[in-house]
Each structure stands twice: as structure tokens, then as C-alpha cells.
SELUMKE-629127 format. One record per residue: x, y, z of N, C-alpha, C in turn. Coordinates in steps of 0.1 Angstrom, whole numbers, plus 5000, padded with zeros to 4 digits. Example, Ala and Ser with C-alpha at 12.3 -4.5 7.8 and 13.67 -1.06 7.14 Angstrom:
BEGIN
<n_x: 5132 | n_y: 4943 | n_z: 5078 | ca_x: 5123 | ca_y: 4955 | ca_z: 5078 | c_x: 5132 | c_y: 4967 | c_z: 5078>
<n_x: 5128 | n_y: 4978 | n_z: 5071 | ca_x: 5137 | ca_y: 4989 | ca_z: 5071 | c_x: 5129 | c_y: 5000 | c_z: 5079>
***
This chain:
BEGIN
<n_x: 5838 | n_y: 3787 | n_z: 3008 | ca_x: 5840 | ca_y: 3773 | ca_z: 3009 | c_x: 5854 | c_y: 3770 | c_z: 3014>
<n_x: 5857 | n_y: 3761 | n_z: 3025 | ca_x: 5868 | ca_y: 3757 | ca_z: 3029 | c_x: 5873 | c_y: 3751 | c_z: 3016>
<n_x: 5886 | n_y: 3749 | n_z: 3020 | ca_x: 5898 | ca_y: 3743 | ca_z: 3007 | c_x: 5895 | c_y: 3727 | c_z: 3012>
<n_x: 5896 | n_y: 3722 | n_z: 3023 | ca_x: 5895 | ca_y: 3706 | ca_z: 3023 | c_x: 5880 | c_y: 3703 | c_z: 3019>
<n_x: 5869 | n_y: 3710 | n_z: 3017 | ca_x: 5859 | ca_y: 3712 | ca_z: 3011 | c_x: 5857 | c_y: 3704 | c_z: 2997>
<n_x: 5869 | n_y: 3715 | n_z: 2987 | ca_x: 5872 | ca_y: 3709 | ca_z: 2976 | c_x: 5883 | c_y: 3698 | c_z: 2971>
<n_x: 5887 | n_y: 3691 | n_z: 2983 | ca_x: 5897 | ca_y: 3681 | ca_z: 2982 | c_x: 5891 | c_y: 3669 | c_z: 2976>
<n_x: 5899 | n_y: 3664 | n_z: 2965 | ca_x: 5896 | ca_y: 3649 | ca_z: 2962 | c_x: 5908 | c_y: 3642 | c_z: 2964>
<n_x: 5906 | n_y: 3629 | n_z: 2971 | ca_x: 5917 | ca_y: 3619 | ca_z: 2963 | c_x: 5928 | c_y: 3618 | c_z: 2954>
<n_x: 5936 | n_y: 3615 | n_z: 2957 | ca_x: 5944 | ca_y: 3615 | ca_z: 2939 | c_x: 5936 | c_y: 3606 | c_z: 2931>
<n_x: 5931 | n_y: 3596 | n_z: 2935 | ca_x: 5921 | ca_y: 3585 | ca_z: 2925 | c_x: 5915 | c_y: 3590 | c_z: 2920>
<n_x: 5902 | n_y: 3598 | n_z: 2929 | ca_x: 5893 | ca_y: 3603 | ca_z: 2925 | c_x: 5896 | c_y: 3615 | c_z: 2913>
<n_x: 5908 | n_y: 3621 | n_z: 2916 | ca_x: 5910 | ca_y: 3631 | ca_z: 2907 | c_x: 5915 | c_y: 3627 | c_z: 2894>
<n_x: 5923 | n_y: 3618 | n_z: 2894 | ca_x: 5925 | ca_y: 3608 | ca_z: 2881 | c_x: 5912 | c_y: 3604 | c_z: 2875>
<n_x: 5904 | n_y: 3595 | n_z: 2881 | ca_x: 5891 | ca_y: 3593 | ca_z: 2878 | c_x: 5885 | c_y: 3601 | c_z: 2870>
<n_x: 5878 | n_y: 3614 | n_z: 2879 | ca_x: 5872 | ca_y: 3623 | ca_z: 2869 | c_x: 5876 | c_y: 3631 | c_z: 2859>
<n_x: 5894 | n_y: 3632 | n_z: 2861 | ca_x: 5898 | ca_y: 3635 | ca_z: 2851 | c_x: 5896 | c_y: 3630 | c_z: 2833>
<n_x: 5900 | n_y: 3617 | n_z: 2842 | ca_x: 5898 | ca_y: 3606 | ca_z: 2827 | c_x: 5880 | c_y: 3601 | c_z: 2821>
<n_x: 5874 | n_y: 3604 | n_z: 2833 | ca_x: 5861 | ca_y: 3602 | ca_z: 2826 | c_x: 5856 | c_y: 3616 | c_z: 2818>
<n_x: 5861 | n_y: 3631 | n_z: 2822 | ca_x: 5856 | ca_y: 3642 | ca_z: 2813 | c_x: 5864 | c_y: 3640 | c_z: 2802>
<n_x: 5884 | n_y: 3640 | n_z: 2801 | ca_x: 5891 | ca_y: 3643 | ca_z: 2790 | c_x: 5891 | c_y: 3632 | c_z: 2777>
<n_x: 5888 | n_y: 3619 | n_z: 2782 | ca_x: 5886 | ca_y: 3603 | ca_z: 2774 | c_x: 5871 | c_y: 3607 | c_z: 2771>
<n_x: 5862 | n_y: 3604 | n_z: 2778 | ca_x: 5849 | ca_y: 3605 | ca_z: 2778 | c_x: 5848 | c_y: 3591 | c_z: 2778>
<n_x: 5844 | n_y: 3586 | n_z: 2791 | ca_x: 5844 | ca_y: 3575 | ca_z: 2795 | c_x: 5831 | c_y: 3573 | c_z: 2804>
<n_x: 5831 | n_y: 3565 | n_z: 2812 | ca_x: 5818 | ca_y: 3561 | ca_z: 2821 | c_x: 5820 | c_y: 3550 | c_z: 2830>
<n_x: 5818 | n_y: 3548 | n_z: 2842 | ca_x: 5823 | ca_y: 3539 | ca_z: 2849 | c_x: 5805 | c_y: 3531 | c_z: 2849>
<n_x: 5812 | n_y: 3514 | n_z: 2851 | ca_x: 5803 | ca_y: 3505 | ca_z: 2852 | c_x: 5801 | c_y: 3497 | c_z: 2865>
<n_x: 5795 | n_y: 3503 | n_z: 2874 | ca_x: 5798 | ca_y: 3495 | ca_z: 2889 | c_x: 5795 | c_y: 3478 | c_z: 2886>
<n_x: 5803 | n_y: 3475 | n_z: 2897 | ca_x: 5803 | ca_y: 3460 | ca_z: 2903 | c_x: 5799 | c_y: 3455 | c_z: 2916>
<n_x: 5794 | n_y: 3445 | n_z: 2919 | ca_x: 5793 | ca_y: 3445 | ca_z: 2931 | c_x: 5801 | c_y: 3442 | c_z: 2935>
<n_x: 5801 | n_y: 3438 | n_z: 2956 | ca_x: 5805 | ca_y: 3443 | ca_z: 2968 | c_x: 5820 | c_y: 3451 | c_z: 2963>
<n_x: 5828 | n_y: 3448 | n_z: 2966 | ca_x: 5840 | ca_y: 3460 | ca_z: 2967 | c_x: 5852 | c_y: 3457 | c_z: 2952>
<n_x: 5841 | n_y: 3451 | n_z: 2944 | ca_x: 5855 | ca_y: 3447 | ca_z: 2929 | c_x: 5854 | c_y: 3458 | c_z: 2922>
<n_x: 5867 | n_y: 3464 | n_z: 2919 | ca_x: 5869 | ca_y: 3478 | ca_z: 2909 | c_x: 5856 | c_y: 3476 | c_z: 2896>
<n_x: 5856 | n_y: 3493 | n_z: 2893 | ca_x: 5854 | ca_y: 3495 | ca_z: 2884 | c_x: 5856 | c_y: 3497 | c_z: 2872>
<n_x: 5852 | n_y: 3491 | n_z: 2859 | ca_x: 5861 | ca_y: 3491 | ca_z: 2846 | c_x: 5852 | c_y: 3507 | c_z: 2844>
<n_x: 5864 | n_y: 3510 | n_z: 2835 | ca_x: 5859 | ca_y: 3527 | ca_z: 2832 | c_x: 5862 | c_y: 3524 | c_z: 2811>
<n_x: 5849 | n_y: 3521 | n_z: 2808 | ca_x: 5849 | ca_y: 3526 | ca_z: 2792 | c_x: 5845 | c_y: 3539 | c_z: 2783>
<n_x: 5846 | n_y: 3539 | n_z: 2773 | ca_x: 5844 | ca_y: 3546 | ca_z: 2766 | c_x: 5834 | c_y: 3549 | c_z: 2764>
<n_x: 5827 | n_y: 3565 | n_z: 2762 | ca_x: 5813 | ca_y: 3563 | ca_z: 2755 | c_x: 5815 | c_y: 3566 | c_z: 2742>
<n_x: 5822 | n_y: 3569 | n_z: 2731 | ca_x: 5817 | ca_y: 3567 | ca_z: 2719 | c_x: 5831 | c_y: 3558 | c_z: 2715>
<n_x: 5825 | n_y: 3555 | n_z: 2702 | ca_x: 5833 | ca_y: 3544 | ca_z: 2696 | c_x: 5853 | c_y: 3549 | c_z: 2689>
<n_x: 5846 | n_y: 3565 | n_z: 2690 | ca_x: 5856 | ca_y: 3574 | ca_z: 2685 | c_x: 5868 | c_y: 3575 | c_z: 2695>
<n_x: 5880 | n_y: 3576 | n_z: 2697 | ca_x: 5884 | ca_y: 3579 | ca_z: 2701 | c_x: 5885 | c_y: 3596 | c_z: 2706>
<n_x: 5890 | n_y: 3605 | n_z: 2713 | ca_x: 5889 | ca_y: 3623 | ca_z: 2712 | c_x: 5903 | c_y: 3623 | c_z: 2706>
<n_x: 5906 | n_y: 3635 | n_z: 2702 | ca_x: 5916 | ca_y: 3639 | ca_z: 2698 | c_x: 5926 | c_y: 3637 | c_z: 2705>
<n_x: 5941 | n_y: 3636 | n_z: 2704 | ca_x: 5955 | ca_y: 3634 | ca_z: 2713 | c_x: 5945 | c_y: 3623 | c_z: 2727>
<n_x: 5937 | n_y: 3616 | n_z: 2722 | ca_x: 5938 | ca_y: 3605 | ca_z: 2735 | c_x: 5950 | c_y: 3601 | c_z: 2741>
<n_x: 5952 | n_y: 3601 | n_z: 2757 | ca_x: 5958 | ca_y: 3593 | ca_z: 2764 | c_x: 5954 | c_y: 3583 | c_z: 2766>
<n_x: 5959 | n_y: 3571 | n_z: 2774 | ca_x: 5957 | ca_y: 3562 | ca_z: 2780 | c_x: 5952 | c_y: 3567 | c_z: 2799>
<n_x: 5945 | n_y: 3560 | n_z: 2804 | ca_x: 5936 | ca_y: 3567 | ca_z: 2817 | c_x: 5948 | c_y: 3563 | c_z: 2827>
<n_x: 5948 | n_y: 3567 | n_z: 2837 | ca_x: 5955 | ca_y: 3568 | ca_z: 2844 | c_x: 5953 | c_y: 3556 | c_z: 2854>
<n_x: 5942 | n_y: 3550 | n_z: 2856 | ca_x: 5934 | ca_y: 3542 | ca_z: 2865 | c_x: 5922 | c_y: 3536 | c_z: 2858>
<n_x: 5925 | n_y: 3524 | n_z: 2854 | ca_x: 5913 | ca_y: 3518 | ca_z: 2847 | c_x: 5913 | c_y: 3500 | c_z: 2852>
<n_x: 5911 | n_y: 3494 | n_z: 2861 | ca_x: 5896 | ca_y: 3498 | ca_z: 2865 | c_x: 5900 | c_y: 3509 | c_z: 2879>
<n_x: 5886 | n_y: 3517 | n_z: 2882 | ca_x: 5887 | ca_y: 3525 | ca_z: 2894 | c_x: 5882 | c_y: 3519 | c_z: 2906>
<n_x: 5891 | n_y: 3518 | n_z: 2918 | ca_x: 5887 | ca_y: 3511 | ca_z: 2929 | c_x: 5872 | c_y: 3517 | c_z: 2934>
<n_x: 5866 | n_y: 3508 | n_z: 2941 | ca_x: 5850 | ca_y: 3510 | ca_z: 2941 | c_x: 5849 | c_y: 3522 | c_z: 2953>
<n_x: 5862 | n_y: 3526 | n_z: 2959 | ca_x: 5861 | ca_y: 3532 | ca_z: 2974 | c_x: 5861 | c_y: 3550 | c_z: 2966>
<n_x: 5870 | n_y: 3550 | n_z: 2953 | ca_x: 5869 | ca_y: 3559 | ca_z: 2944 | c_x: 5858 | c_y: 3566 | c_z: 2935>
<n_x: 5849 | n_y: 3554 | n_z: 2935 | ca_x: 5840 | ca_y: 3556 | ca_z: 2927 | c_x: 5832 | c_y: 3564 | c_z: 2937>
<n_x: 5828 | n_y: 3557 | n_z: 2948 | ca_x: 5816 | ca_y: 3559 | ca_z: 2957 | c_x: 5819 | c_y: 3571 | c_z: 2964>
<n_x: 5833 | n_y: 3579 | n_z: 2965 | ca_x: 5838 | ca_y: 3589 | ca_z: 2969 | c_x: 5834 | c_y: 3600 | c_z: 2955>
<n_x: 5834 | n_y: 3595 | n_z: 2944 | ca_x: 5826 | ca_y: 3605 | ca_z: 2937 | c_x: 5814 | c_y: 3602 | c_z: 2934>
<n_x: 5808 | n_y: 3599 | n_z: 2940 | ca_x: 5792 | ca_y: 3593 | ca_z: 2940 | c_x: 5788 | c_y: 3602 | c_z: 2946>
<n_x: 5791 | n_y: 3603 | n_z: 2962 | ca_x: 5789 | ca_y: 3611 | ca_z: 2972 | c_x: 5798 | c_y: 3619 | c_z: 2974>
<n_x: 5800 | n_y: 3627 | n_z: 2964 | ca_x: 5803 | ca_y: 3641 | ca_z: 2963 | c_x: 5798 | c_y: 3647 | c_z: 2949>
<n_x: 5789 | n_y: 3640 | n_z: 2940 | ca_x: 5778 | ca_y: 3641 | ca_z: 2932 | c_x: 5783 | c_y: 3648 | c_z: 2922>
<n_x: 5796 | n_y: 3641 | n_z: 2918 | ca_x: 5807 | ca_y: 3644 | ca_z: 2907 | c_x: 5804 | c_y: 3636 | c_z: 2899>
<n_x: 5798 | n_y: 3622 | n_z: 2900 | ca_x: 5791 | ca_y: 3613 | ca_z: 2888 | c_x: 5775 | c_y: 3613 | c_z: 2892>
<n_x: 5767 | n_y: 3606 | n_z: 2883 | ca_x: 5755 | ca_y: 3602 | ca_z: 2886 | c_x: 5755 | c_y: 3591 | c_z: 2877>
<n_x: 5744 | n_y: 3576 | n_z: 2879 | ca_x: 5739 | ca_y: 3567 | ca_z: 2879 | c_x: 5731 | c_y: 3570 | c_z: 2865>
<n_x: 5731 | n_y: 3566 | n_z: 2851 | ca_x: 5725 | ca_y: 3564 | ca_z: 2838 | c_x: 5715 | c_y: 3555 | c_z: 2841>
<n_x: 5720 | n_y: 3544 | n_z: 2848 | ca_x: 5707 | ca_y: 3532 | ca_z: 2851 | c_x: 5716 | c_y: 3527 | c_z: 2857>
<n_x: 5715 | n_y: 3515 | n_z: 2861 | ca_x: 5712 | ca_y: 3509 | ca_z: 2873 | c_x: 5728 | c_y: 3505 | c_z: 2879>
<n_x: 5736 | n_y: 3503 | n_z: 2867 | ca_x: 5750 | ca_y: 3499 | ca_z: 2863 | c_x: 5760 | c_y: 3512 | c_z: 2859>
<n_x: 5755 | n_y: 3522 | n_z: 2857 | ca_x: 5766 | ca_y: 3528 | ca_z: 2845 | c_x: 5766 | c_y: 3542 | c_z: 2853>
<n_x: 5778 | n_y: 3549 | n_z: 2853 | ca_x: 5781 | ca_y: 3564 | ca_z: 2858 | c_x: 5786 | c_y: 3571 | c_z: 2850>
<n_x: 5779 | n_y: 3584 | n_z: 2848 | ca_x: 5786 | ca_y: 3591 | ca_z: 2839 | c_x: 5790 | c_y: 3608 | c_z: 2850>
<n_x: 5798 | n_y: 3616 | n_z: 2840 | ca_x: 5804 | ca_y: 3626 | ca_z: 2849 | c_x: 5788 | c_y: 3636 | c_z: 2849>
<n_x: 5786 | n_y: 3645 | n_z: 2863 | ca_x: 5775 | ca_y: 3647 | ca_z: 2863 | c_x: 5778 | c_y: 3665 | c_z: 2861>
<n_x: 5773 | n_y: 3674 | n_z: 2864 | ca_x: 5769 | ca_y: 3686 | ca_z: 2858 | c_x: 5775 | c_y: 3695 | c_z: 2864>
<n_x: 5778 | n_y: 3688 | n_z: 2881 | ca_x: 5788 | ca_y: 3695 | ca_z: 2887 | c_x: 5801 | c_y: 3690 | c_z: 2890>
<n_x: 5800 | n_y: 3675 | n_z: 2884 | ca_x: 5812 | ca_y: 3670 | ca_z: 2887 | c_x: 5821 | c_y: 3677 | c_z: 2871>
<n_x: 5816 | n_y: 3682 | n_z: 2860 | ca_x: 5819 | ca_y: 3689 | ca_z: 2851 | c_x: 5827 | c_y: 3705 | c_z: 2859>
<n_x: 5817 | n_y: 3710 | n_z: 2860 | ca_x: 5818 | ca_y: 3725 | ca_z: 2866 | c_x: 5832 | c_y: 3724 | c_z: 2878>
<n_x: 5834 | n_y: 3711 | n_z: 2884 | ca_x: 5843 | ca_y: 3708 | ca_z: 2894 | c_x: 5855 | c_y: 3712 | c_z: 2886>
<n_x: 5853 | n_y: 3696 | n_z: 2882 | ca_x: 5868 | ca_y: 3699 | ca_z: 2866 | c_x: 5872 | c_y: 3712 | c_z: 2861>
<n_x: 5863 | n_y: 3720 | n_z: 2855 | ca_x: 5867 | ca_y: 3727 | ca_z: 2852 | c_x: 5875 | c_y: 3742 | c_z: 2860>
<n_x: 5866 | n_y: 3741 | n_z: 2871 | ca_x: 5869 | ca_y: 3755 | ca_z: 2883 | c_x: 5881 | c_y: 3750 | c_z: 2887>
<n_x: 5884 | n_y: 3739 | n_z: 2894 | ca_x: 5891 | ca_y: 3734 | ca_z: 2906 | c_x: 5903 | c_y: 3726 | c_z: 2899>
<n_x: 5901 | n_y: 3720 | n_z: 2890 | ca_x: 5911 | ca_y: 3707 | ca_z: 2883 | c_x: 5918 | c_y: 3715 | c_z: 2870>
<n_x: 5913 | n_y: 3716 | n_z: 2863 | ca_x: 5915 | ca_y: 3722 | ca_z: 2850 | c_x: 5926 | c_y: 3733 | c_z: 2848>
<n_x: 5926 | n_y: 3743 | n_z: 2851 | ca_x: 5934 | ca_y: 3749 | ca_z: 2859 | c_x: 5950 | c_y: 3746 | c_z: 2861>
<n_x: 5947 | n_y: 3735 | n_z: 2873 | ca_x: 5959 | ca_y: 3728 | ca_z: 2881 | c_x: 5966 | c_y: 3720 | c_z: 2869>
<n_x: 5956 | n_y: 3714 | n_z: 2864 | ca_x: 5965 | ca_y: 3702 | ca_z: 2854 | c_x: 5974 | c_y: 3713 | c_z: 2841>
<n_x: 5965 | n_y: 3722 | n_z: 2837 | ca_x: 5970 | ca_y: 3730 | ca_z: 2825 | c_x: 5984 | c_y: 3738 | c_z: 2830>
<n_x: 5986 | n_y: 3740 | n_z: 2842 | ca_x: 6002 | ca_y: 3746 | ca_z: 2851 | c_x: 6005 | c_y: 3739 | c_z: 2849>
<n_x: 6005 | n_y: 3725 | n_z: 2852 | ca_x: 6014 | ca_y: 3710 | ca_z: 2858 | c_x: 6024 | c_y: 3711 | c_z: 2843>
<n_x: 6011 | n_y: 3708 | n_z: 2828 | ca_x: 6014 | ca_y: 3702 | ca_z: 2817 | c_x: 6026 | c_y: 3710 | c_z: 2811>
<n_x: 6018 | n_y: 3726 | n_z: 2810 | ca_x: 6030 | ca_y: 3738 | ca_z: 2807 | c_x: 6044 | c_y: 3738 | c_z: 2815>
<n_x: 6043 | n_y: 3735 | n_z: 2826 | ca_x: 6057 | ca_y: 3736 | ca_z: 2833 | c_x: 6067 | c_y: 3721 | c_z: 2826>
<n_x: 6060 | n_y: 3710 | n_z: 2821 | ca_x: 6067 | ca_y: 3700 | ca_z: 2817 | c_x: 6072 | c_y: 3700 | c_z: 2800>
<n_x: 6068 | n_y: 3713 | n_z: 2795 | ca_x: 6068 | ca_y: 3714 | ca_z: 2781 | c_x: 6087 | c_y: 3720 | c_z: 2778>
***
């Protein structure tokens, strides 16, 4: 697989970052008004941050839409999908865990 293959946005990488490590879910809107990105349980996770991008521009969303990094709950609501997980983990995860160590 080419490398621009596995390129995202910085949005989008924010995005999915904060929807796996928060455990969040985006709620679409119509024509082109951002996405608010909430919470799915009432709990906070452990050492929560604050997201990097909340709401997520809709050009972000639909760029992980169609690269099948989220999927559609119903008719409104996106959650991270099974390879947008496996993404995070292979491709992102990784990267962020160098970034964090090098700032410690």
C-alpha cells in the first residue's frame, strides 16, 4: 500500500484520534455546518483531555466517512468503525506515542 494511501488530514487525524481516546461520536448536521463530537458514556476515561477539534468541520467528517474510518449508528450519529480502530492503532498510535515520549 502506497504511503499517500494511508494519509489523513490533520483534522481528520485529530478527529479520529479524539473519537477512539475520549470515546466520543460525531453527530452530523446538515448542508456543510460542523459537527459537534460528544461523548458516549457519561464517564469520563481515565487522564481525559480536552479534543483537539470539537465541533469537526463536515469536510472532515465526510473525509472519514469515505475512507470507512467512521460508520453511521442511525441516521444522525457516527461512531469510530472497525477499521477506522485497526487505522489508529497500526498507522496513528504509534506516531502519537513518539511525539508524547519525546515531550516528556
Amino acid at each position: 500500500m502506497a504511503a499517500s494511501e494511508n494519509m489523513l488530514s490533520a483534522g481528520a487525524q485529530h478527529a479520529l484520534q479524539d473519537m477512539v481516546e475520549l470515546e466520543m461520536y460525531l453527530l452530523s448536521q446538515p448542508q456543510q455546518t460542523p459537527w459537534p463530537m460528544l461523548p458516549r458514556r457519561n464517564k469520563k476515561p481515565p487522564q481525559a483531555r480536552k479534543a483537539y477539534n470539537n465541533p469537526v468541520e463536515s469536510s472532515t467528517a465526510k473525509e472519514l466517512v469515505e475512507r470507512g474510518f467512521i460508520e453511521a449508528t442511525s441516521s444522525r450519529t457516527f461512531v469510530v468503525s472497525r477499521s477506522g480502530y485497526q487505522f489508529f492503532e497500526r498507522e496513528m498510535k504509534p506516531h502519537f506515542s513518539t511525539i508524547n515520549e519525546g515531550q516528556e
